[in-house]
C-alpha positions in Angstrom: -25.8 -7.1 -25.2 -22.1 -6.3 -24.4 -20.9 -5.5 -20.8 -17.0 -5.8 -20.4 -16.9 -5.5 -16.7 -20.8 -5.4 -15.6 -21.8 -9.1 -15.4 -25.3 -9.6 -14.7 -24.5 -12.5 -12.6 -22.1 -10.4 -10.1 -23.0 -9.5 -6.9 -24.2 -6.2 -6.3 -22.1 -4.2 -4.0 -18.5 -4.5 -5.2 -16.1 -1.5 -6.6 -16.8 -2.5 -10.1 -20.7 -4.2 -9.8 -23.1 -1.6 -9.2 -26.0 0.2 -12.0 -24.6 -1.2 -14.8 -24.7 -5.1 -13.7 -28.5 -4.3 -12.7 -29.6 -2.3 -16.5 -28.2 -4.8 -18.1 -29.7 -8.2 -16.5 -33.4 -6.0 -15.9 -32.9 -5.1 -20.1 -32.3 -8.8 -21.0 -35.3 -10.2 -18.6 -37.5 -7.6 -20.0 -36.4 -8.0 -24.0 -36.9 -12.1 -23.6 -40.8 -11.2 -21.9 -41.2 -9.6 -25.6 -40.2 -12.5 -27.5 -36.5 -11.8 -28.4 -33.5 -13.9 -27.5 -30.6 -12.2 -25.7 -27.2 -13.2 -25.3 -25.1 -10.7 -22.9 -21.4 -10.8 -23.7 -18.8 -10.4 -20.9 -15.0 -10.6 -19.8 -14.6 -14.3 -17.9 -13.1 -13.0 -14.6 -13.3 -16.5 -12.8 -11.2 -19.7 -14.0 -14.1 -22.1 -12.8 -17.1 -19.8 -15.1 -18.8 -21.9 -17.7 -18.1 -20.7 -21.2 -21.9 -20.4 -21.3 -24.5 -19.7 -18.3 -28.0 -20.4 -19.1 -30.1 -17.5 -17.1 -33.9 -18.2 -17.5 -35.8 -18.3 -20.5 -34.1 -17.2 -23.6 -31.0 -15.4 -21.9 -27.5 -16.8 -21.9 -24.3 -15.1 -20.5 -21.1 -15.7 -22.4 -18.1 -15.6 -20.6 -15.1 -14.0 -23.1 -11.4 -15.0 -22.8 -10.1 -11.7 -22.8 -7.6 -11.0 -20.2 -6.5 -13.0 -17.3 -9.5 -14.9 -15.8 -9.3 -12.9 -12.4 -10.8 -10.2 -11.2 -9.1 -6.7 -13.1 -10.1 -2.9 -12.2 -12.6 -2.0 -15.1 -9.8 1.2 -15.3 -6.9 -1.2 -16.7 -9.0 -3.5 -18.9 -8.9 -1.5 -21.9 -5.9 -3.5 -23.6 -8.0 -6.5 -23.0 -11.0 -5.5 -26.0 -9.0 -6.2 -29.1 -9.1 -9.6 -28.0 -12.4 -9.4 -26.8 -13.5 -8.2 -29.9 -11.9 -10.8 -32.0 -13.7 -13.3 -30.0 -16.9 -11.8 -30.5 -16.5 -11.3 -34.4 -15.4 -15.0 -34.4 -18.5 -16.0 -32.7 -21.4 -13.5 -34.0 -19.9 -14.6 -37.5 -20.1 -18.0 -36.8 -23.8 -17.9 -34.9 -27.2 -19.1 -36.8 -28.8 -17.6 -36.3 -27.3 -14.7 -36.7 -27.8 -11.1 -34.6 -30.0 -8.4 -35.0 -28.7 -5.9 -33.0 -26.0 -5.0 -30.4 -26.7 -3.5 -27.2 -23.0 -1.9 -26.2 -23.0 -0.9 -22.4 -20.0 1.4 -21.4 -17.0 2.8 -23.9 -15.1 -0.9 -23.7 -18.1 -2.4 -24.6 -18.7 0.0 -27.1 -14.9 -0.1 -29.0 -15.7 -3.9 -28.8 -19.1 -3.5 -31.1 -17.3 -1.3 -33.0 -15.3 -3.9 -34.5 -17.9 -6.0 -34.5 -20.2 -3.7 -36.9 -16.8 -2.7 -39.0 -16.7 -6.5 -40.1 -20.2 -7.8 -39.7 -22.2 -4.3 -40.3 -24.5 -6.0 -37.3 -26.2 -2.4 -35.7 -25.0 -0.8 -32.9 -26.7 1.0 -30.7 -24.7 2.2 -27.4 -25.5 3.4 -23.6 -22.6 5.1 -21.7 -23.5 4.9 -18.4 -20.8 7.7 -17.5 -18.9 9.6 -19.8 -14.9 10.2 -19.7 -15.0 13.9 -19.8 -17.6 14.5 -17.0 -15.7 11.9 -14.8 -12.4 13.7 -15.4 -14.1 17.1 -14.6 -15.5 15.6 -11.8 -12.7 13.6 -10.1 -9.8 15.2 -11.6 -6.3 12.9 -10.8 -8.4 9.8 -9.1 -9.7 9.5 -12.4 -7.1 6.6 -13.6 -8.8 5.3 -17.3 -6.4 6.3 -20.0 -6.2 9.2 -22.0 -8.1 6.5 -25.3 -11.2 6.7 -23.3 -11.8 10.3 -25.0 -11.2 8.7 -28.5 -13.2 5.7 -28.1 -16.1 7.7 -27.3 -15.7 10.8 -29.9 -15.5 7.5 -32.0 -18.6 5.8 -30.7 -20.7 9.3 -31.0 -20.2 9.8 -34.3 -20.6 5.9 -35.6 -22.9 3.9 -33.5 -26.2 4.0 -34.8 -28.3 4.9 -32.1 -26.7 6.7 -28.7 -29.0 6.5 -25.3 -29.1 9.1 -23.3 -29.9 8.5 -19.5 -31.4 11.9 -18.8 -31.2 15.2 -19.6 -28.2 16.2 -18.7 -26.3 13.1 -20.4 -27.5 14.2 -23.5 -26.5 18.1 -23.2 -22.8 16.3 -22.2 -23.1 14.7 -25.4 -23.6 17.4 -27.7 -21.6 20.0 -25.8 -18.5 17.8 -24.9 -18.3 15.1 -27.8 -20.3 17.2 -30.8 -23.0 14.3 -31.0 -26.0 14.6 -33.0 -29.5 15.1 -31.2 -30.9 13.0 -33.6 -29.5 10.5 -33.0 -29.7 10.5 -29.0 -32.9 8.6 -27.6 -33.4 9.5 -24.0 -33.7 6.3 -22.1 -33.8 6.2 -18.5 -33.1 3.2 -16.0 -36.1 1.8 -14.0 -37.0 -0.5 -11.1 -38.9 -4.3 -11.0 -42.0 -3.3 -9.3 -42.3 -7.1 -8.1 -39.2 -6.5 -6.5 -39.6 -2.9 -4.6 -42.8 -1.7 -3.6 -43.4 0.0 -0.1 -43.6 -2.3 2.9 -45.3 -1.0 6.3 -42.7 1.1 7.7 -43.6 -1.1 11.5 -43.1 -4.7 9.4 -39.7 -3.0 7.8 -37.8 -2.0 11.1 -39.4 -5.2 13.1 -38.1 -7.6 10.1 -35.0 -5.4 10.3 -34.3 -5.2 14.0 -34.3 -1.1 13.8 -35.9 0.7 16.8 -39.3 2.4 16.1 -38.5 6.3 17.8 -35.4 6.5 15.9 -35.6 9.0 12.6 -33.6 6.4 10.1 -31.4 7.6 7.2 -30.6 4.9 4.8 -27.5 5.3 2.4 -27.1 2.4 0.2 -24.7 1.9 -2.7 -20.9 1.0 -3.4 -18.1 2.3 -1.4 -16.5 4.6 -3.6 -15.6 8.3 -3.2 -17.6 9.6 -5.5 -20.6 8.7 -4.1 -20.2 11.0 -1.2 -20.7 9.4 2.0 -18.3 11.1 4.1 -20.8 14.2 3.6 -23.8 12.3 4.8 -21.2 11.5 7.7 -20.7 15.1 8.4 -24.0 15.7 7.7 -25.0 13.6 10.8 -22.8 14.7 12.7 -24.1 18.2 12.1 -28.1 17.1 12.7 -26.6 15.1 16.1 -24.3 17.7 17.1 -26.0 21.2 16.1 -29.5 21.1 15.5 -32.0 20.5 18.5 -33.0 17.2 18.0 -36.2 15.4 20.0 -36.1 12.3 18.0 -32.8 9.7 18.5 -30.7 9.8 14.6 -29.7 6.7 13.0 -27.8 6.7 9.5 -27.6 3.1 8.1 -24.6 2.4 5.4 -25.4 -0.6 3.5 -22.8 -1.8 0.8 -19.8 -3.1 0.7 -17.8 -6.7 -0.1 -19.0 -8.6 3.2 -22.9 -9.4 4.5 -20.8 -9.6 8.3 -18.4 -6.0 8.2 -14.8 -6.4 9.0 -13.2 -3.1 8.6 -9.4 -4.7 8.0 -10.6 -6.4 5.0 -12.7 -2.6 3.5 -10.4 0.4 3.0 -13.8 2.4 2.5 -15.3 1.1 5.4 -12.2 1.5 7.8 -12.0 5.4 6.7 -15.9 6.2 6.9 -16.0 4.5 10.0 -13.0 6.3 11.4 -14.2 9.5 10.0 -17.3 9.0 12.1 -15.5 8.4 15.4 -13.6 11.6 14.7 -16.9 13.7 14.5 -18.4 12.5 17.7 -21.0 10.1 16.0 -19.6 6.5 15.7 -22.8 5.8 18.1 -25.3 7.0 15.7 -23.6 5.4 12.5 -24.3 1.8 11.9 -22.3 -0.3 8.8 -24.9 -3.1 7.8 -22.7 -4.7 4.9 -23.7 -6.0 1.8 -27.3 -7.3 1.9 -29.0 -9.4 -1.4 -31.2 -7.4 -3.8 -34.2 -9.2 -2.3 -34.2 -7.4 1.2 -33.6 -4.0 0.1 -37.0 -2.9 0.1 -36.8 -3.6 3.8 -34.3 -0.9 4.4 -35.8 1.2 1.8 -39.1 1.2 3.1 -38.0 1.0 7.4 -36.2 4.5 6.6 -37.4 7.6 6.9 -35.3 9.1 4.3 -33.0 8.2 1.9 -30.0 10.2 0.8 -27.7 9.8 -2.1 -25.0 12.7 -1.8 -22.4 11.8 -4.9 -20.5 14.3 -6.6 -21.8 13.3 -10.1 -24.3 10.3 -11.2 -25.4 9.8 -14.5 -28.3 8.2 -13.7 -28.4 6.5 -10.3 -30.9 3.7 -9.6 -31.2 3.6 -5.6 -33.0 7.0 -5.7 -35.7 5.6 -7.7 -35.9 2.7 -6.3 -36.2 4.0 -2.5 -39.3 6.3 -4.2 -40.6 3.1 -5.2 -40.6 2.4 -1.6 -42.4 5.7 -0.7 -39.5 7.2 0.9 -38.6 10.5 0.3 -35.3 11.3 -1.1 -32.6 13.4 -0.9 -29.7 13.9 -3.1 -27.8 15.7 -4.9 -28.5 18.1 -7.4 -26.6 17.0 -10.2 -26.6 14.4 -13.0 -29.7 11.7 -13.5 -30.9 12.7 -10.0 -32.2 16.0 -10.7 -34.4 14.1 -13.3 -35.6 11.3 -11.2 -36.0 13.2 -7.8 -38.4 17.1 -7.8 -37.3 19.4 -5.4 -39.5 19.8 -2.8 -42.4 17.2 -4.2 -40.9 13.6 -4.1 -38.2 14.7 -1.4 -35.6 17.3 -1.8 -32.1 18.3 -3.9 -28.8 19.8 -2.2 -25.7 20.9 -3.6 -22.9 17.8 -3.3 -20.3 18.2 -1.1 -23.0 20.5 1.1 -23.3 19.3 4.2 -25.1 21.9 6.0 -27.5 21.5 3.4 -28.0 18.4 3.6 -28.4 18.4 7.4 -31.1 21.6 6.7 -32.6 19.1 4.9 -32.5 15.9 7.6 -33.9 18.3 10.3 -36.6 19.5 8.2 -38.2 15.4 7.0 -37.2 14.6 10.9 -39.9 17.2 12.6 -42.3 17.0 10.0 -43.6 13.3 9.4 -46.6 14.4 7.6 -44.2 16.4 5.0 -42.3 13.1 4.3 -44.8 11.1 4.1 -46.3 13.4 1.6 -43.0 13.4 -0.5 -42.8 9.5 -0.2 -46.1 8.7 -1.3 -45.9 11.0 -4.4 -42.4 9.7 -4.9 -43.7 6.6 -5.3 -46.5 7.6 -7.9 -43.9 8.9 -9.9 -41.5 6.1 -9.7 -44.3 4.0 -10.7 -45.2 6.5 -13.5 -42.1 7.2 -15.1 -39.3 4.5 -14.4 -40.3 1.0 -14.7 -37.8 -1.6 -16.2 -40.9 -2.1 -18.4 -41.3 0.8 -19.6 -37.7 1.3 -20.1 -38.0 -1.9 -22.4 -40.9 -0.4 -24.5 -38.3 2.7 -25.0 -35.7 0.5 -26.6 -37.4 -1.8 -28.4 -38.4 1.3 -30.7 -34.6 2.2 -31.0 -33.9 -1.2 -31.8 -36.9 -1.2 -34.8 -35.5 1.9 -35.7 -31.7 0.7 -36.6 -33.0 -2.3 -37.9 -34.8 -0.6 -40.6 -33.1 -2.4 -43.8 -33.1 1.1 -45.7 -30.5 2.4 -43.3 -27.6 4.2 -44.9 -24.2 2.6 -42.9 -22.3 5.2 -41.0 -19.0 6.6 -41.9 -16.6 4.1 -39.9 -14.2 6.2 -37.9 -10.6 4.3 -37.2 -10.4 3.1 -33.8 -7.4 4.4 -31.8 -4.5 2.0 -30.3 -4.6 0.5 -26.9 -1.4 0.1 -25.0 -0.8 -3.6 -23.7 -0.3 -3.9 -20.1 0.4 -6.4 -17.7 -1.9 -7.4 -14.9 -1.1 -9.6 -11.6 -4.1 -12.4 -11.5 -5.9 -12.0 -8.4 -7.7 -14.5 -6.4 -11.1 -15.9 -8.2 -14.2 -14.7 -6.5 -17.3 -17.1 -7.0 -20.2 -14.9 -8.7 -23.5 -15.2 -7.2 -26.8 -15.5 -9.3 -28.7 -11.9 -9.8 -32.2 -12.0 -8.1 -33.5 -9.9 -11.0 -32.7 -12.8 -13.8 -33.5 -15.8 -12.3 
């Protein structure tokens, strides 16, 4: 498995470590429970990283020398990959034995198993994880990856050997914007560890938690990055506190973010939501938890009434499913991978982004009727179970994996990669990485 920037050892929470880290380290344990061997292949970021890090049975993380060993924005590490490439044909050319397959995760990842397949013909089989021409659409001048990120993937479409699709909607991107193939798209979705979220009683959950038991609980958990939308659940309080009769006292929980104890001088994100919330009125009803390990989520998960997920696109989006898995109901927004894991109006609800009158429509609604969302959070949770275990995700790409490997395979036309510009990065200070729960 390749994954430039998505290390499955980071912690969750960060700018840069979010979905990604977590598909990747779930794929490995999962692959290694059906008797292959993984090796997951990622930029060294830290000067005190082993060049190798054991992780369980069977898994290893390699730490690549591409770059300075710091931390880098994944947006300005594409002149990095022709050295990280070189590194991996070196090694993959050099290993006995030898590999079956590459997993490519993102379009760095990606151009990097491109060259590896050009020299070694190894097969290549690639998820996205967000595509270059939805985020542009979508984010318009904030969007800072360079102008190659369209060629690497037009590249990657029409040579990788298998492309997976994280829903519906990825896949119509991919054949309307890039001209890729259908049949050569699998539609694979992301999951949840089932030991690791499962619905605890709501009473347990808010005593273990400290929350008060009269108070209807939002929950929005993720990274702190615009595009995930949380100044509209923000506004969206404010709305529910401020507009709609309420009997029941309205807590919105933020969890996220690069400290467990908050300190808004040190979180740009943080200082503005929580400013943002003072100017509406509701800094009262608005409480920033911090970054929490994956091992107590399922206590917020499960002590909220709802959860909401608001972002202006999502390819996929994990917390959604795995707040279902919880039995809580969900609402978010009706675009990307979320319309495909949350129904309207049977395992919670959908609302325009950017909507919050909607979304406060929506608060109001799961607030005064606890029978309603408990009805939504219990069948959330069937399907959750149902449809997007990490287990099941596994079964999914072992068959593409079987599938490339047959020997008959005819090799795809090899389409030239484009240039990368070199660029010069200033090292920043070495953050320790912590041990994912999910791969120990």
């Amino acid at each position: 498995m390749i994954s430039e920037h998505a290390s499955p050892l980071a912690a969750i929470g960060g700018v840069d470590a979010g979905g990604q880290n977590i598909y990747v380290a779930n794929v490995a344990k999962q692959l290694v429970s059906r008797g292959y061997r993984v090796d997951v292949f990622t930029r060294r970021d830290n000067t005190s990283l082993p060049d190798i890090v054991p992780v369980g049975h069977n898994i290893r993380v390699i730490h690549v020398p591409a770059g300075p060993p710091c931390e880098v924005p994944k947006e300005q590490l594409l002149p990095f990959m022709p050295a990280f490439a070189e590194f991996m044909v070196r090694h993959c050319a050099q290993a006995s034995p030898g590999y079956d397959v590459m997993h490519a995760n993102f379009f760095m990842s990606g151009q990097v198993g491109l060259r590896v397949r050009q020299v070694l013909d190894i097969p290549l089989v690639v998820t996205f994880h967000a595509l270059g021409h939805v985020r542009r659409r979508c984010q318009g001048a904030s969007d800072t990856f360079p102008d190659e990120r369209i060629d690497i993937e037009n590249a990657l479409v029409q040579t990788a050997d298998a492309i997976i699709a994280e829903c519906p909607q990825d896949e119509a991107d991919l054949v309307t914007l890039y001209g890729a193939d259908p049949r050569r798209i699998e539609i694979v979705p992301c999951g949840f560890d089932a030991q690791e979220f499962h619905p605890v009683p709501r009473a347990a959950a808010r005593a273990a938690l400290g929350w008060r038991d009269d108070e209807f609980s939002i929950l929005q958990l993720g990274r702190l990055v615009p595009r995930k939308g949380i100044d509209n659940v923000i506004r969206a309080v404010s709305l529910l506190v401020h507009e709609v009769a309420c009997g029941r006292r309205v807590k919105l929980y933020i969890v996220g973010g690069p400290d467990y104890e908050v300190n808004l001088e040190r979180c740009e994100a943080l200082a503005s939501l929580a400013a943002l919330a003072d100017e509406l009125g509701v800094a009262d009803h608005v409480n920033f938890v911090g970054r929490r390990d994956r091992g107590a989520l399922r206590y917020f998960y499960s002590a909220a009434d709802v959860f909401v997920t608001t972002p202006w696109y999502e390819p996929f989006g994990i917390t959604p499913v795995e707040a279902m898995a919880c039995a809580t109901p969900v609402i978010g927004s009706d675009v990307g991978g979320i319309r495909t894991t949350v129904v309207d109006a049977q395992t919670g609800f959908l609302v325009p982004p950017k909507a919050p009158d909607a979304l406060a429509g929506r608060l109001a609604q799961l607030r005064d009727n606890r029978c309603l969302a408990h009805r939504l959070g219990l069948a959330g949770a069937q399907r959750a179970n149902r449809h997007f275990t990490w287990s099941g995700v596994a079964d999914q790409l072992c068959a593409v994996y079987a599938r490339v490997l047959n020997p008959q395979r005819s090799p795809a036309n090899i389409v030239p990669l484009p240039a990368v510009r070199t660029m010069a990065v200033r090292p920043a200070a070495p953050v320790s990485p912590v041990l994912k729960e999910s791969v120990r």
